[in-house]
DRENTORKOL-3810 file (N, C-alpha, C; in nm, 4 decimals):
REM DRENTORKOL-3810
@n.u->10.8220; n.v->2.8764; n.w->-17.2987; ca.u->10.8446; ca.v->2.7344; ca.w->-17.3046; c.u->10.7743; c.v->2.6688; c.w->-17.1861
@n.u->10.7176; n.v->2.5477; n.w->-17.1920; ca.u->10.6180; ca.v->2.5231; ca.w->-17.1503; c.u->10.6541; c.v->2.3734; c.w->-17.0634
@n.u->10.6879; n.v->2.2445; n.w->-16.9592; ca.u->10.7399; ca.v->2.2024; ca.w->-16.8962; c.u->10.8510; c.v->2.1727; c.w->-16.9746
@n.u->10.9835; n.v->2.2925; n.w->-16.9107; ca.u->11.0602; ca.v->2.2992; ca.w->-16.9286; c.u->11.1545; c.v->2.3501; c.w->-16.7735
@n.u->11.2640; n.v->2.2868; n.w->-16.7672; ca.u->11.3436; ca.v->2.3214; ca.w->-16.6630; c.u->11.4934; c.v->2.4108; c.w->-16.6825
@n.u->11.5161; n.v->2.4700; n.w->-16.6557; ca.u->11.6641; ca.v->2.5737; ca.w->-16.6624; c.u->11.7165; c.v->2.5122; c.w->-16.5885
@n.u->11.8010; n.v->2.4040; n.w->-16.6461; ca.u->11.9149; ca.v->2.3649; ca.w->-16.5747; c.u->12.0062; c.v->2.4207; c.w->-16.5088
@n.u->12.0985; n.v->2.5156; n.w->-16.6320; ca.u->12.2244; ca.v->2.5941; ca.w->-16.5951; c.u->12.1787; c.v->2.7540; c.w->-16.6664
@n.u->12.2107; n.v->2.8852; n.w->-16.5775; ca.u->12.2609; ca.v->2.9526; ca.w->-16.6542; c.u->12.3589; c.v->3.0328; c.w->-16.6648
@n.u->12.4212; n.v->3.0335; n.w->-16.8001; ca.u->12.6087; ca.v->3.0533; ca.w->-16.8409; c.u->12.5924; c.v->3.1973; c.w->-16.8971
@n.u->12.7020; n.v->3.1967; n.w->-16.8455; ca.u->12.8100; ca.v->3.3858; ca.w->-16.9146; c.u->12.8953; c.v->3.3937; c.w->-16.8037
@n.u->12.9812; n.v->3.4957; n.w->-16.8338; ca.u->13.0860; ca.v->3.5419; ca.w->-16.7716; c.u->13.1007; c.v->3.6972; c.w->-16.7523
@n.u->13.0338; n.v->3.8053; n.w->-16.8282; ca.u->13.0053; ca.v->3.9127; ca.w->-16.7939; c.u->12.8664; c.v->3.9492; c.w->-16.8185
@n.u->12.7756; n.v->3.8879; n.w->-16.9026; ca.u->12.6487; ca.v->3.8753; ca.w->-16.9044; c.u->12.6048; c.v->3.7069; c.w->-16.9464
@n.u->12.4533; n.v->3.7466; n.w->-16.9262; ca.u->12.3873; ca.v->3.5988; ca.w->-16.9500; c.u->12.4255; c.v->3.5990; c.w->-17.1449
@n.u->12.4475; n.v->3.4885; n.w->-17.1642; ca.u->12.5049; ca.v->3.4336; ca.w->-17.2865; c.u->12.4250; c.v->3.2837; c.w->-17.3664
@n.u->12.4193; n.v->3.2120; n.w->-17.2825; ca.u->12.3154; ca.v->3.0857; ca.w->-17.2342; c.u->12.2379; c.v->3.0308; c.w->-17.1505
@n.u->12.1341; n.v->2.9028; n.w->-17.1822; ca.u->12.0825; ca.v->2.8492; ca.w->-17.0926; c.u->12.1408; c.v->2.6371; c.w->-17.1073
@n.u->12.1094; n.v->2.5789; n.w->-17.0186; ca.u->12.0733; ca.v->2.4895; ca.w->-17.0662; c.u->11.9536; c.v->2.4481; c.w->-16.9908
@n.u->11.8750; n.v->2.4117; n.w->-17.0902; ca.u->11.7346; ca.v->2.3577; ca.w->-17.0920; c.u->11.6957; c.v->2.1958; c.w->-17.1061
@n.u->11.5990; n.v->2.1891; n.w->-17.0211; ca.u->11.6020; ca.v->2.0264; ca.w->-16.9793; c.u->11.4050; c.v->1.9963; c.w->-17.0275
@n.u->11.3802; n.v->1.9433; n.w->-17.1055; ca.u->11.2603; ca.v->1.9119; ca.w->-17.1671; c.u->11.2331; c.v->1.7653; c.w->-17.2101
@n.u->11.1052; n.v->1.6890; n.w->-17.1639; ca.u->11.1085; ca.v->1.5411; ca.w->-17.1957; c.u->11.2308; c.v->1.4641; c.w->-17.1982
@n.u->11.3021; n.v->1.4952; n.w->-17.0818; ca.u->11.4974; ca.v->1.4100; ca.w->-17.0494; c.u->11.5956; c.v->1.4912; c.w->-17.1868
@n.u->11.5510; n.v->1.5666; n.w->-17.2148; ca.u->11.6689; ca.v->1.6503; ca.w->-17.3174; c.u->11.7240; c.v->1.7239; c.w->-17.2638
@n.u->11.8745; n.v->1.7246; n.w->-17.2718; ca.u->11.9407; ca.v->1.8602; ca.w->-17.2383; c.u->11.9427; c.v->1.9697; c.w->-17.3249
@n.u->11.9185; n.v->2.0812; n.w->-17.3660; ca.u->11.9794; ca.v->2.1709; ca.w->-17.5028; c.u->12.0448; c.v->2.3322; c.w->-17.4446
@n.u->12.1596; n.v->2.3506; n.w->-17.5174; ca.u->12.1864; ca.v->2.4272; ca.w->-17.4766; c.u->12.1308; c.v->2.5848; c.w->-17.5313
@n.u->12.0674; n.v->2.6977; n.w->-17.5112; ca.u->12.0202; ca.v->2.7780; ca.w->-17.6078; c.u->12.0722; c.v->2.9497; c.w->-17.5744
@n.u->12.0701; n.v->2.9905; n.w->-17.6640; ca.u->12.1352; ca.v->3.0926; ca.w->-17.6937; c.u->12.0520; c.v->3.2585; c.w->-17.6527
@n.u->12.0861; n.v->3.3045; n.w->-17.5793; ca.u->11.9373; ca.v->3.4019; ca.w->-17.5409; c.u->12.0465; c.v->3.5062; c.w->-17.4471
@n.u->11.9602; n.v->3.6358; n.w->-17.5216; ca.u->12.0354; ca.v->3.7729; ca.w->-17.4294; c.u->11.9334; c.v->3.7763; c.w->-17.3366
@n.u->11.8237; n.v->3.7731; n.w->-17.2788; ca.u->11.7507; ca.v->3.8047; ca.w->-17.1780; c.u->11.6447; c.v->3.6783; c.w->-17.1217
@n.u->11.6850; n.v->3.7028; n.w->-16.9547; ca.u->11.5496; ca.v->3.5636; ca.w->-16.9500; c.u->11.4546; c.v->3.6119; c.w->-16.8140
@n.u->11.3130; n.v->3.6013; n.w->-16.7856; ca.u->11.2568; ca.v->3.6593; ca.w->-16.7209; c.u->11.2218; c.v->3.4791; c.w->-16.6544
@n.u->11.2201; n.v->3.5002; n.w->-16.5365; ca.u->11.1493; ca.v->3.3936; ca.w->-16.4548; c.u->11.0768; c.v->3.4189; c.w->-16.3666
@n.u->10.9937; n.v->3.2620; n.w->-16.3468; ca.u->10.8772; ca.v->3.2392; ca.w->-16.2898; c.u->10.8936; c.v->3.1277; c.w->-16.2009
@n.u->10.8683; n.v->3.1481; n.w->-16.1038; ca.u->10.9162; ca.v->3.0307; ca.w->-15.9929; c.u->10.8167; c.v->2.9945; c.w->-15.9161
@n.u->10.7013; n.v->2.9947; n.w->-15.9618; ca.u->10.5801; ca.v->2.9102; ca.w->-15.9514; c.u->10.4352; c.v->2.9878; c.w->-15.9840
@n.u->10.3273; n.v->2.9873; n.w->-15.8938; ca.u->10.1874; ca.v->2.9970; ca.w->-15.9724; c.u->10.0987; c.v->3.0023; c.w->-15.8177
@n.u->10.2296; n.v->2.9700; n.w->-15.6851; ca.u->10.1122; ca.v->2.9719; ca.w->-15.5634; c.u->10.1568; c.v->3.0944; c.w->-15.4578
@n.u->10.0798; n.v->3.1352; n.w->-15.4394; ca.u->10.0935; ca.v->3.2538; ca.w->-15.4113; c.u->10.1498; c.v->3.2380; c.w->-15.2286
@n.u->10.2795; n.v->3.2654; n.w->-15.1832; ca.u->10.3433; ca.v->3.2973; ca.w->-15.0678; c.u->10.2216; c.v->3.3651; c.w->-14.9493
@n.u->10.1270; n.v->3.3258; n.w->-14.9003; ca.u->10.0517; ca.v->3.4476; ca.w->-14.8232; c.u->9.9935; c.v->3.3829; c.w->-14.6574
@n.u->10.0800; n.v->3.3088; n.w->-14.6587; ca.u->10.0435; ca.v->3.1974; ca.w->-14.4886; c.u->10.0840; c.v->3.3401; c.w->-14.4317
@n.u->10.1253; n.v->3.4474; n.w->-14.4497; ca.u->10.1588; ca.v->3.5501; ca.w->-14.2859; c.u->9.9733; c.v->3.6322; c.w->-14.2779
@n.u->9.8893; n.v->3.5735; n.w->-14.3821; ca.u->9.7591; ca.v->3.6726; ca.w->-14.3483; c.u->9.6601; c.v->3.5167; c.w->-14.3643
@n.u->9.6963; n.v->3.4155; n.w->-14.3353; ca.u->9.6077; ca.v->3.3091; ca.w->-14.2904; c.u->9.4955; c.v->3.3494; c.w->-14.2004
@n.u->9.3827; n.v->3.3137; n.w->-14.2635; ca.u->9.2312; ca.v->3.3312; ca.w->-14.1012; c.u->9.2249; c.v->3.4991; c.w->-14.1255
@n.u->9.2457; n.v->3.5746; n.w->-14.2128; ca.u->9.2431; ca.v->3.7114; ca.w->-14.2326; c.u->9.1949; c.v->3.7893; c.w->-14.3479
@n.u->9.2653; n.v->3.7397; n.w->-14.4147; ca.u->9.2502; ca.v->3.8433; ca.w->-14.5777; c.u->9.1830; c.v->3.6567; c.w->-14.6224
@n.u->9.0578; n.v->3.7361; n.w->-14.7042; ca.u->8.9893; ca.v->3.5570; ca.w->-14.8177; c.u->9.1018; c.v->3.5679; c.w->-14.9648
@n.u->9.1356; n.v->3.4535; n.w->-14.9211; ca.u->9.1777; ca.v->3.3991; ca.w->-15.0372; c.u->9.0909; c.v->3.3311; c.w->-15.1303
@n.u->9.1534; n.v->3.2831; n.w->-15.2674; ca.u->9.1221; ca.v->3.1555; ca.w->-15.3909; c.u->9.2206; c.v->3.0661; c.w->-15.3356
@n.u->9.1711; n.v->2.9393; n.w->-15.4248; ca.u->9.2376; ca.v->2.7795; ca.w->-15.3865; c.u->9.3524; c.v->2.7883; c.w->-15.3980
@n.u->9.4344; n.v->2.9558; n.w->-15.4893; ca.u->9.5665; ca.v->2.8960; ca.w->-15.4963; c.u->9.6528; c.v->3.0121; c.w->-15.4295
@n.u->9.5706; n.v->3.0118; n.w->-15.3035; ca.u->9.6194; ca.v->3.1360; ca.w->-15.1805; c.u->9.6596; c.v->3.2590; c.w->-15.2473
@n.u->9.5885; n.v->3.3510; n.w->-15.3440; ca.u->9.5648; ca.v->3.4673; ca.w->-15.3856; c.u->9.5255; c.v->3.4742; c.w->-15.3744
@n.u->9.5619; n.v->3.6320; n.w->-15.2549; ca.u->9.4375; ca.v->3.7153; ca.w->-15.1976; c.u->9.3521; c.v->3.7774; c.w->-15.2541
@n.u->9.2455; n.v->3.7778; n.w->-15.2510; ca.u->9.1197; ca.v->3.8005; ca.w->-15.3233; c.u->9.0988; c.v->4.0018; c.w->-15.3659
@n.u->9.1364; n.v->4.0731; n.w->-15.4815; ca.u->9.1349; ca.v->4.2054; ca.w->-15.4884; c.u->9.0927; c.v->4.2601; c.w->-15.5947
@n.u->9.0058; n.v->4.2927; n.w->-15.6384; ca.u->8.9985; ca.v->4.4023; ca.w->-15.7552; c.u->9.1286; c.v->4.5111; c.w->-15.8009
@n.u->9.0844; n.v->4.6169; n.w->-15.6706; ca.u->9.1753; ca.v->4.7306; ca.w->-15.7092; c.u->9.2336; c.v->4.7529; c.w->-15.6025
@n.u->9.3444; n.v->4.5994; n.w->-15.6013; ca.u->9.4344; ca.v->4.6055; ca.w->-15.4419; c.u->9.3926; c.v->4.6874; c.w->-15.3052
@n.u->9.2446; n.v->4.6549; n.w->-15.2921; ca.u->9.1690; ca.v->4.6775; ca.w->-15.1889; c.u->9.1671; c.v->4.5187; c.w->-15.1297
@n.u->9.1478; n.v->4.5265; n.w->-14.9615; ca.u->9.1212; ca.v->4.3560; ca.w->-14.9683; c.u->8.9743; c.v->4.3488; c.w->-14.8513
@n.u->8.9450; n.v->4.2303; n.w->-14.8009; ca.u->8.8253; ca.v->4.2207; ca.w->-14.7148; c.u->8.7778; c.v->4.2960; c.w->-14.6147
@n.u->8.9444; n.v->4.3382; n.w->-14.5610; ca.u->8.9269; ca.v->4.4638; ca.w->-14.4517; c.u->8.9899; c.v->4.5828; c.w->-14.4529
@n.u->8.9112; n.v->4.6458; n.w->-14.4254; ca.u->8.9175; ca.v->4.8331; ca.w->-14.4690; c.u->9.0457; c.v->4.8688; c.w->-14.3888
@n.u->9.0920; n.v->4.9422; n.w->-14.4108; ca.u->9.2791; ca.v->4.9284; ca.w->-14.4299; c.u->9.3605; c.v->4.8884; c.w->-14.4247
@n.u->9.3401; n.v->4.7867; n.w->-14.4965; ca.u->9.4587; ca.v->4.6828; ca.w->-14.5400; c.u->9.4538; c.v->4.6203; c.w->-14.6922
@n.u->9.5756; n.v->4.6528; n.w->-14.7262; ca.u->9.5712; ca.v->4.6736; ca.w->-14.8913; c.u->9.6289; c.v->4.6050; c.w->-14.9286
@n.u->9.7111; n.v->4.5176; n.w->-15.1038; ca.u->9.7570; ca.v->4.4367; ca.w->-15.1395; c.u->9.7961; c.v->4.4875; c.w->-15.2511
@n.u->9.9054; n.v->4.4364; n.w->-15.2885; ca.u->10.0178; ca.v->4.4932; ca.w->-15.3985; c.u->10.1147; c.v->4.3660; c.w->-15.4113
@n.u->10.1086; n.v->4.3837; n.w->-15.5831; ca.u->10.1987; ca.v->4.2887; ca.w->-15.6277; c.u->10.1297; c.v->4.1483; c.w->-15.6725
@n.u->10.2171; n.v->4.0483; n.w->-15.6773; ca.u->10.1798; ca.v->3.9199; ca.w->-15.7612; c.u->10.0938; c.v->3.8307; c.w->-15.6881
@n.u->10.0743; n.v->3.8665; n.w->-15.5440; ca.u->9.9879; ca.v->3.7809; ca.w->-15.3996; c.u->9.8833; c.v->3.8307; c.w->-15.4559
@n.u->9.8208; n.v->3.9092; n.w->-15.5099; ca.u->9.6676; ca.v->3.9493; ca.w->-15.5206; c.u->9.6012; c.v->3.8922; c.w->-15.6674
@n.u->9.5128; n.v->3.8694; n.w->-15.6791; ca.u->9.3999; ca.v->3.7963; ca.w->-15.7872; c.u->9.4597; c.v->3.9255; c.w->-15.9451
@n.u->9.4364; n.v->3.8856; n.w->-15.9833; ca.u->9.5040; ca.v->3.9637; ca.w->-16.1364; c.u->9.4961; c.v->3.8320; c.w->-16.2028
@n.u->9.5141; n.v->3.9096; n.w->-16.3783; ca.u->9.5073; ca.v->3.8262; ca.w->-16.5235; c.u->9.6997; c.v->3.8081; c.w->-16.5505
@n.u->9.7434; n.v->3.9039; n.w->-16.5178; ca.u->9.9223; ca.v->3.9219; ca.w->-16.5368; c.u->10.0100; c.v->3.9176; c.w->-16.4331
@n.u->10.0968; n.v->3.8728; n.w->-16.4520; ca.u->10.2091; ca.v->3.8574; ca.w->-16.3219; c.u->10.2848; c.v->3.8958; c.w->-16.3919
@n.u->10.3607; n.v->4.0130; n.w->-16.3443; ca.u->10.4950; ca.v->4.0278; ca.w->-16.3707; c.u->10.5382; c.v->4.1727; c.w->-16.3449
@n.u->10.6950; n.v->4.1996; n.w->-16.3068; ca.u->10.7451; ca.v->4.3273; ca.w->-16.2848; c.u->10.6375; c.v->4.4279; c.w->-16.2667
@n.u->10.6029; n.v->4.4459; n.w->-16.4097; ca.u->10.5274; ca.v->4.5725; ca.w->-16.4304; c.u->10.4045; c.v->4.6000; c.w->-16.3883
@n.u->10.3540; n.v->4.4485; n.w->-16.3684; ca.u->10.2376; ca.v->4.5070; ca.w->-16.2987; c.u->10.2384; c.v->4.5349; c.w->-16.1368
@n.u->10.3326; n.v->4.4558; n.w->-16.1193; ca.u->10.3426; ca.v->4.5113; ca.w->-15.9088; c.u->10.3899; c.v->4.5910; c.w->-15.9037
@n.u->10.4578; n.v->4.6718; n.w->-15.9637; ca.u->10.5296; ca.v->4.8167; ca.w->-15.9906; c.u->10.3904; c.v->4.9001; c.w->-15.9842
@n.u->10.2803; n.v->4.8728; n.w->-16.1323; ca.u->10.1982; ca.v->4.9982; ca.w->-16.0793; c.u->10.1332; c.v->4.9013; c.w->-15.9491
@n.u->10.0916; n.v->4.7832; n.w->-15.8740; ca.u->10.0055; ca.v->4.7850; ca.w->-15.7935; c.u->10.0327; c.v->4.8860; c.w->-15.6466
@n.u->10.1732; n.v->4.8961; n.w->-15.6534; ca.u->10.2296; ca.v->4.9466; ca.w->-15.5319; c.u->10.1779; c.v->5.0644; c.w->-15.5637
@n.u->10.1891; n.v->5.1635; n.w->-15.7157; ca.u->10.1676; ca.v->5.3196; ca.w->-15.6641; c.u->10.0290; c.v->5.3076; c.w->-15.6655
@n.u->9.9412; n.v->5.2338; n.w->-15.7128; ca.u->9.8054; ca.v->5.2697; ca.w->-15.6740; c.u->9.7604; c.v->5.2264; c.w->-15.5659
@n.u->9.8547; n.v->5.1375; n.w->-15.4574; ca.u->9.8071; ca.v->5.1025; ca.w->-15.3422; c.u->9.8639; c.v->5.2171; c.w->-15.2473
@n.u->9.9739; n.v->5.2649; n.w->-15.2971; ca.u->9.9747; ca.v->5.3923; ca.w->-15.2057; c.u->9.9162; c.v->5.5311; c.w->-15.2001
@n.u->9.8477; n.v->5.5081; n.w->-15.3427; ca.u->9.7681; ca.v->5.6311; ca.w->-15.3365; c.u->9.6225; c.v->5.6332; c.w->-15.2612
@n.u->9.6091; n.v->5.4532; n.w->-15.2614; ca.u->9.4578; ca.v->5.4056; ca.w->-15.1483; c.u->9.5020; c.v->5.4074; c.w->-15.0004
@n.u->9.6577; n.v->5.4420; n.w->-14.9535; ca.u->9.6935; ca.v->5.4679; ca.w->-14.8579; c.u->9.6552; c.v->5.5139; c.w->-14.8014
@n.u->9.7129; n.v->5.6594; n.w->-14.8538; ca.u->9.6748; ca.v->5.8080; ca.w->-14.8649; c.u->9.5747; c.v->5.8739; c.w->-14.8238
@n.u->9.4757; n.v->5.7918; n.w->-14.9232; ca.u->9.3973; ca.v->5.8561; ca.w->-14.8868; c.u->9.2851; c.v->5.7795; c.w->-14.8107
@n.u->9.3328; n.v->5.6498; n.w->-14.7769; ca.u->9.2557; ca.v->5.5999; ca.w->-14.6365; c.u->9.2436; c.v->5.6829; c.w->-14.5255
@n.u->9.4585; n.v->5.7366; n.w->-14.5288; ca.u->9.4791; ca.v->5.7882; ca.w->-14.3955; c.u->9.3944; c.v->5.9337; c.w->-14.3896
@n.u->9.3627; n.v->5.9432; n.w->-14.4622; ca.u->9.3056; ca.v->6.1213; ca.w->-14.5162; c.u->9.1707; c.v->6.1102; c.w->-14.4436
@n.u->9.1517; n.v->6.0083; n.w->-14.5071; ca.u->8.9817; ca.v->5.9758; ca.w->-14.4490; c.u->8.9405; c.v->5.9772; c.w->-14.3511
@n.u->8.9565; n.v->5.8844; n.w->-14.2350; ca.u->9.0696; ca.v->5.8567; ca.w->-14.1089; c.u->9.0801; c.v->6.0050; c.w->-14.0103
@n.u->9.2189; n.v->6.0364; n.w->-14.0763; ca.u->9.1897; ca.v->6.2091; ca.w->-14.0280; c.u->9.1081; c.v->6.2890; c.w->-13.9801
@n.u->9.0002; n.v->6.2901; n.w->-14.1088; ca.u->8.9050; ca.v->6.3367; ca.w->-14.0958; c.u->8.8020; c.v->6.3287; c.w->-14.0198
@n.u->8.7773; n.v->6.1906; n.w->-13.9676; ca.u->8.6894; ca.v->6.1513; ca.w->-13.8915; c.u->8.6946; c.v->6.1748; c.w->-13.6991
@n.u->8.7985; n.v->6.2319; n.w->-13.7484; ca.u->8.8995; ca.v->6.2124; ca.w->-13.5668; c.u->8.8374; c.v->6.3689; c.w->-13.5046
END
């Protein structure tokens, strides 16, 4: 649903309802599961002057690699087509497997 606001949401041992607020309508609607989204700009002022961002402060990543060589990005802050659960779930294990084997690398060089 598309500018739409979640007013309220109701149950008493699980979610049961919403009420939904659209062009000044209230409606109340009926739904076992609801996934939210609480905006589109990406939280990332703690790597300001550091990691390049896009206009809408997502850090700039292919394959949760970022501008500087060990330092990595995982989750919904990085450039991607999908947001959601599942994908910061895998970004984390494939950012820890670029951990890994940064630190491996690293190691090696010592």
């Amino acid at each position: 649903m598309y500018n739409t606001t979640v007013e309220k949401i109701n149950g008493e041992k699980h979610l049961e309802t919403i009420d939904i607020k659209s062009s000044g309508i209230t409606k109340n609607l009926k739904i076992d599961g609801l996934f939210e989204s609480i905006g589109m700009d990406a939280e990332t002022e703690l790597v300001d002057n550091l990691l390049v961002k896009n206009d809408c402060n997502y850090i700039i990543s292919d394959d949760c690699t970022t501008n500087i060589d060990g330092i990595f990005v995982a989750g919904d802050c990085r450039t991607k087509n999908v947001r959601q659960l599942t994908t910061a779930t895998s970004d984390g294990t494939i950012t820890a497997y670029l951990v890994i084997d940064y630190l491996k690398t690293k190691n090696n060089k010592s």
